[in-house]
C-alpha positions in Angstrom: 36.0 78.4 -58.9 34.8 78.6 -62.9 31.1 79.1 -62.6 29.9 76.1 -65.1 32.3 73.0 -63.0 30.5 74.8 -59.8 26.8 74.8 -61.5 26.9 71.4 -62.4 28.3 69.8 -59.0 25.7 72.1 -57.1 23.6 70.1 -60.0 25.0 67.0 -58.4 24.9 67.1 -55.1 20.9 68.1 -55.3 20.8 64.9 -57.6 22.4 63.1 -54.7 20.2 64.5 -52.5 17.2 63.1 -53.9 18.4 60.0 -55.1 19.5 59.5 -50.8 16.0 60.7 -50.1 14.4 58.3 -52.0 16.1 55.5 -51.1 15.7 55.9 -47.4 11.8 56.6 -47.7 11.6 53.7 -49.8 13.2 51.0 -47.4 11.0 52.9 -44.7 8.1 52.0 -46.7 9.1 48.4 -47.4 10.0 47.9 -43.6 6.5 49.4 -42.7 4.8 47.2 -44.6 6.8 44.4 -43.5 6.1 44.9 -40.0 2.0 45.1 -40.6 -0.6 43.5 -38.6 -1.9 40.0 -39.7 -5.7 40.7 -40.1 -8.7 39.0 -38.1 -10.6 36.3 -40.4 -14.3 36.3 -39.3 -15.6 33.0 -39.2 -18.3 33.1 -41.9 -17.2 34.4 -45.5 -19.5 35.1 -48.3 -18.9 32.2 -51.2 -16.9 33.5 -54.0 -16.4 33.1 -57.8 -12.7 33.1 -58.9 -12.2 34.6 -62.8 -8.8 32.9 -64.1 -8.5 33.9 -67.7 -6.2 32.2 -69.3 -3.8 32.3 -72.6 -1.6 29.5 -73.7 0.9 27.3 -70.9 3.4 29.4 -69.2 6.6 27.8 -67.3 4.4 27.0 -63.6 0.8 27.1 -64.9 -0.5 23.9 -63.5 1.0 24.7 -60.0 -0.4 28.5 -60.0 -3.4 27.4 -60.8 -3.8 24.9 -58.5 -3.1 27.0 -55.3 -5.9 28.6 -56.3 -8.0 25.4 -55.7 -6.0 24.8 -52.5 -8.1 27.6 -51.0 -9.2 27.0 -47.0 -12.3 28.4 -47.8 -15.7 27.0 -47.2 -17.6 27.8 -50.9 -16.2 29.3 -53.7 -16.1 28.5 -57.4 -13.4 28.9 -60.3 -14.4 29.9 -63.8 -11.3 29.1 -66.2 -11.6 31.2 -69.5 -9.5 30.9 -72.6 -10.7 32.8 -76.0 -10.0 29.6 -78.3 -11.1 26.0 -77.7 -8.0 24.8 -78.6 -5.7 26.6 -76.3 -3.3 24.5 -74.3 -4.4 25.8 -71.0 -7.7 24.4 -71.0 -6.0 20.7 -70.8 -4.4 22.1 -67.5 -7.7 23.2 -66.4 -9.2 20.1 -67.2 -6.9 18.4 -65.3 -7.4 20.4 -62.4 -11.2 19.4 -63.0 -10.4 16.2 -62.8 -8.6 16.3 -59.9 -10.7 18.5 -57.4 -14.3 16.5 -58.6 -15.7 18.0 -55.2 -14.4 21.7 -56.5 -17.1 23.7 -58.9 -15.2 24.4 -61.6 -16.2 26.0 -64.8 -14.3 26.2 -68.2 -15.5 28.6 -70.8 -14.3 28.7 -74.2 -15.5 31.4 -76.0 -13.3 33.9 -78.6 -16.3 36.6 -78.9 -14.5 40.1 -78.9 -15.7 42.9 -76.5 -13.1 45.5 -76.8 -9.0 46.0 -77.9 -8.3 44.5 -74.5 -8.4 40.6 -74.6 -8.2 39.7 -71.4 -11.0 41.8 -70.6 -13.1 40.1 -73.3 -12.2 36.6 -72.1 -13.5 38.1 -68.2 -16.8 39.6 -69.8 -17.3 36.0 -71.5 -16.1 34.0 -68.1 -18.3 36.5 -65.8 -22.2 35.1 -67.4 -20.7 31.3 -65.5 -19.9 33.4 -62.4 -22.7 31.9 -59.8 -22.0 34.3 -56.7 -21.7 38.4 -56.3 -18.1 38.3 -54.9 -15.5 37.9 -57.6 -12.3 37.8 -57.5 -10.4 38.2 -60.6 -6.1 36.9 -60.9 -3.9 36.3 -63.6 -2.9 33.0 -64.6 1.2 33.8 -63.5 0.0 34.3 -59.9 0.4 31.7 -57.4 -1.0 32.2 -53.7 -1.4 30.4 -50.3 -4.0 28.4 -48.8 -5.3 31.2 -47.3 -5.3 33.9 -50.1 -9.3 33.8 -50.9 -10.4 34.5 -46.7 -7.8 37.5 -46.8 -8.8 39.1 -49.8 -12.6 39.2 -49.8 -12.9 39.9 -45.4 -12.4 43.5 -46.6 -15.4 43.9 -48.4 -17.4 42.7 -45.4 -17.0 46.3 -44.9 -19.8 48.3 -47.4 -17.6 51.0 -47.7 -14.7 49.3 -49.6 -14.9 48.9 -52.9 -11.8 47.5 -54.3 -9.5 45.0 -52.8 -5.9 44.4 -54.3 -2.6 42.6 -53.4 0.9 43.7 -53.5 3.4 40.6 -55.0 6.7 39.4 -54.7 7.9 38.3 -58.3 9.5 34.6 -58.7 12.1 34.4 -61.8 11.5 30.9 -63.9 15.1 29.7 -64.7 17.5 31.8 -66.4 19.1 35.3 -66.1 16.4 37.8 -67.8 13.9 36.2 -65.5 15.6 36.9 -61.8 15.9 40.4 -64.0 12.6 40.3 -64.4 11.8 39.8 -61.0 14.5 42.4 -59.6 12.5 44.8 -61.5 8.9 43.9 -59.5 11.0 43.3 -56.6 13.6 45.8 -56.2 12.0 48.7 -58.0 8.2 48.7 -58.7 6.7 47.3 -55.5 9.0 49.8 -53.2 7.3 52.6 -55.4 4.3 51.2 -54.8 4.5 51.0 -51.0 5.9 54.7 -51.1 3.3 56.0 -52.9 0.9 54.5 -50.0 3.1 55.7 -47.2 2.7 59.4 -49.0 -0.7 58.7 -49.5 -1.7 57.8 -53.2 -4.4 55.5 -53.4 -5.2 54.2 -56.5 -2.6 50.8 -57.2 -4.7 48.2 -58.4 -3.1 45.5 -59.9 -4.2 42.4 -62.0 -2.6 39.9 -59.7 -5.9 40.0 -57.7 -8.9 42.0 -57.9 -11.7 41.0 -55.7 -15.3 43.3 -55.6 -18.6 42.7 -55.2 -20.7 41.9 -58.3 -23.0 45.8 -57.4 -19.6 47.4 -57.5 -18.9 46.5 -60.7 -22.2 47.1 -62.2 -22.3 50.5 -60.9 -19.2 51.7 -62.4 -20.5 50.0 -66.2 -19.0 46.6 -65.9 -16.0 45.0 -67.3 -17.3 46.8 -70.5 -15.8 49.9 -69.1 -12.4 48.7 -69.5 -13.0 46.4 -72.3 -10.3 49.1 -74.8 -7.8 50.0 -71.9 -4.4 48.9 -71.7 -4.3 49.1 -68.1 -7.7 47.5 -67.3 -6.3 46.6 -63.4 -6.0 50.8 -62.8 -9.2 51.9 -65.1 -11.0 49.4 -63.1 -9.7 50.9 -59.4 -9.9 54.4 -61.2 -14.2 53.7 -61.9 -14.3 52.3 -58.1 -12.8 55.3 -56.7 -15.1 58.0 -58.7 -17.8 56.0 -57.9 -16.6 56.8 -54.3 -15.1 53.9 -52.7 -11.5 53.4 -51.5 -9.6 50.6 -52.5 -7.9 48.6 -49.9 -4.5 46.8 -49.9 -4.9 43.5 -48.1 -1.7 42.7 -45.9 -1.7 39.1 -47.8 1.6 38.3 -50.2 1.2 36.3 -53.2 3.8 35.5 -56.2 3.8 35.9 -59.7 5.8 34.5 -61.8 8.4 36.2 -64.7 9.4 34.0 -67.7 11.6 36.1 -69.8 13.4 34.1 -72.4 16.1 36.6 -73.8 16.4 40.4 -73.1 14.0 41.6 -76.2 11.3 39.7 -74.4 12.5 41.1 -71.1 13.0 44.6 -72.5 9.5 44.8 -74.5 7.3 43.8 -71.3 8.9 46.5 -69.3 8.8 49.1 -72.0 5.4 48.1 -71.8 4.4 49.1 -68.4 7.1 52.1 -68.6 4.9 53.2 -71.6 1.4 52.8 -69.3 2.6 55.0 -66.9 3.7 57.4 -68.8 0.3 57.4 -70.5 -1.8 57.0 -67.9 0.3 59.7 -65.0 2.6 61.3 -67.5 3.5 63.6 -64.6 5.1 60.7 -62.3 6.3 59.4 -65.4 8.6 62.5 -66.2 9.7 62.4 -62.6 10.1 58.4 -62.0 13.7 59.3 -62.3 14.3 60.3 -59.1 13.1 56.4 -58.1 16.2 55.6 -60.1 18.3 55.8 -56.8 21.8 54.3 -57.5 22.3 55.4 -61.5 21.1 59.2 -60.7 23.3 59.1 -57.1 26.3 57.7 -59.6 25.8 60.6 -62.1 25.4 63.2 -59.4 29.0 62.1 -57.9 30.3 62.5 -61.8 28.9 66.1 -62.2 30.8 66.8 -58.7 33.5 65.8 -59.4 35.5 68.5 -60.6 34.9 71.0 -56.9 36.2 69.2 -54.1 33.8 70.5 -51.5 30.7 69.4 -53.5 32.1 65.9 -54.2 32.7 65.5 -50.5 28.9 65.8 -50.5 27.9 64.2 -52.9 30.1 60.8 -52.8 28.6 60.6 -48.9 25.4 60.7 -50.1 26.3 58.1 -53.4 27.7 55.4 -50.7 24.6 56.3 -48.4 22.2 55.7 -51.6 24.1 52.3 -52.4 23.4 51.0 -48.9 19.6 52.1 -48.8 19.7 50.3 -52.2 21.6 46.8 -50.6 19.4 47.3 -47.7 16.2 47.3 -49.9 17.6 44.7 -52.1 17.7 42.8 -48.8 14.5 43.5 -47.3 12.7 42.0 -50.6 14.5 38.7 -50.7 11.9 35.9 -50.4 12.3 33.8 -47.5 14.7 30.7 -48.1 17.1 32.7 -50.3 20.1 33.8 -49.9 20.8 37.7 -49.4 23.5 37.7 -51.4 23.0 35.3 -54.4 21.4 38.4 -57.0 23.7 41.6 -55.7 26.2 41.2 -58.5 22.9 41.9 -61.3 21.6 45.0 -59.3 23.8 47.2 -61.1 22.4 45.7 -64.4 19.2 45.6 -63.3 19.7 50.0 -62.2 21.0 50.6 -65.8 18.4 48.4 -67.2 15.5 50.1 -65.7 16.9 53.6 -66.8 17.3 52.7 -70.0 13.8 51.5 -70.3 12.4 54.8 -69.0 14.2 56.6 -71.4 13.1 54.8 -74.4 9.6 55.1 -72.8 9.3 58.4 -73.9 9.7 57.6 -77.8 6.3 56.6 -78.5 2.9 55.4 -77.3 2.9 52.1 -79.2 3.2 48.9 -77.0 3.6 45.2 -77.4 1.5 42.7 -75.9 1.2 39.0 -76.8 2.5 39.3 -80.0 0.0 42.5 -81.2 1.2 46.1 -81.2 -1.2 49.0 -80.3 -1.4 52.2 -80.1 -2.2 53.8 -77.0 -4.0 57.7 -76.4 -4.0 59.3 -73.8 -6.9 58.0 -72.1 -5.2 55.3 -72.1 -7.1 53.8 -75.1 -5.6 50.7 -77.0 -6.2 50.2 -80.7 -4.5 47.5 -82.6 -1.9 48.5 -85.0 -2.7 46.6 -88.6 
């Protein structure tokens, strides 16, 4: 044997090795959350102030927001909040107004800037019509069930919790870069998110719901805290966690929705959030490789190749890899669709994603609704003239 050909399949088998590894420990996570416990709903719930800031009309918006006033819940309000009066949403929220009279809901328009971060700004605007000291805060692109609101907030009947998130399942609006879109949330992000519990990391937070009690958040300096960060949802479970309160994961599933016209849209949201990471745990970002199952299994077989014994190994553990990866694929299927409908676009969607990570490491500048910034390593966003 020539030493390099034998270097680089031992190279390749150990990439094998924890591509397989990470595969299988991330179906095991998906399965385990899968097979949770429904959680007791106490009878009497605190009433509640829902924060839906809002920016233009997205494929879905009228029905996402509307689950939202579906809620089987006994008192609770909605503040809408847009930053110009003459945004489009506000005629959906007006309509929903209109059509849920017995249904306090609040629209504020108000465009005053607290920080680089404008959906923070629209919250800190929304938050002086907020009439009750359990908020919940959700993006516009998230659609939930009738009994979202009672799942979220019985959590923080309990003092000691401070945060209280949900993990989602993403929905594709029509056309191919969306059900990318989606594969991306579904196939790849929220199985890292559920290993990372299952190993015990603790701080996911994400913007699709974030529900606290008013004392919480005026502890840890207020929505003015996060008013410059890129990633307001994890500064804001970072704060709650220093100020020494876990953050829970309630077992409830909600949706949110991808609309991604063409792959530069596609391509520039997920460099986004690649970017984040990178910024914000620049460690797991240099290492979120290894969460690239298939591709790095696929290149470990390649540097095999050449030493029979090695490839042996290491094409066992490639076909391994590629079931975990259908299995998984499988797992996250919403009910009502078919298994098999998306499995030709997970190889695209594998190269995708590794392309994105790589080009996440040429910069720190981002794009988000049409503005570029600059991000530091605090995680800091200035706008880019």
């Amino acid at each position: 044997m020539h030493p390099l050909p034998l270097f680089l399949a031992s190279i390749g088998v150990v990439a094998t090795a924890l591509a397989a590894i990470y595969a299988f420990v991330a179906l095991t996570a998906v399965l385990l959350w899968r097979a949770r416990k429904a959680q007791a709903i106490p009878s009497a719930l605190p009433p509640v102030t829902l924060l839906k800031p809002l920016c233009g009309t997205e494929p879905g918006l009228y029905e996402h927001l509307r689950s939202f006033c579906l809620q089987d819940y006994a008192d609770f309000q909605i503040v809408f909040g847009v930053r110009d009066p003459a945004d489009p949403a506000v005629a959906v929220a007006q309509r929903l107004q209109a059509e849920f009279p017995q249904l306090p809901i609040d629209i504020v328009a108000n465009p005053q800037q607290h920080g680089s971060n404008n959906k923070v700004s629209n919250l800190i605007n929304m938050l002086a019509q907020a009439r009750h000291d359990v908020l919940v805060m959700a993006d516009s692109d998230t659609r939930v069930e009738p009994g979202y609101l009672a799942a979220v907030t019985t959590p923080l009947l309990d003092r000691k919790v401070g945060l209280v998130t949900c993990v989602y399942r993403g929905v594709p609006a029509p056309g191919i870069w969306s059900r990318l879109g989606a594969l991306y949330t579904n196939d790849w992000y929220m199985p890292s998110v559920l290993l990372g519990r299952l190993v015990g990391y603790d701080g996911y937070a994400a913007g699709q719901t974030l529900c606290l009690r008013r004392d919480t958040l005026q502890a840890i300096g207020g929505l003015q805290a996060i008013a410059d960060h890129l990633a307001d949802d994890f500064r804001l479970g970072e704060l709650v966690r220093k100020f020494g309160l876990p953050i829970l994961v309630s077992p409830c599933m909600i949706e949110a929705q991808h609309d991604e016209p063409d792959l530069g849209a596609l391509a520039r949201h997920e460099l986004r959030w690649m970017r984040t990471t990178r910024v914000l745990r620049p460690l797991s970002a240099g290492f979120m490789f290894i969460s690239l199952s298939l591709p790095l299994a696929a290149l470990g077989a390649l540097l095999a190749s050449a030493e029979p014994g090695p490839f042996t190994v290491a094409s066992t553990l490639f076909w391994a890899v590629a079931a975990a990866r259908l299995a998984l694929h499988c797992a996250q299927r919403p009910p009502g669709q078919s298994l098999f409908s998306e499995l030709w676009l997970l190889p695209f969607r594998d190269l995708l994603t590794t392309w994105v990570w790589c080009l996440s490491f040429g910069s720190y500048r981002v794009r988000w609704r049409g503005n570029d910034f600059d991000v530091d390593a605090d995680g800091v966003m200035r706008r880019l003239s």
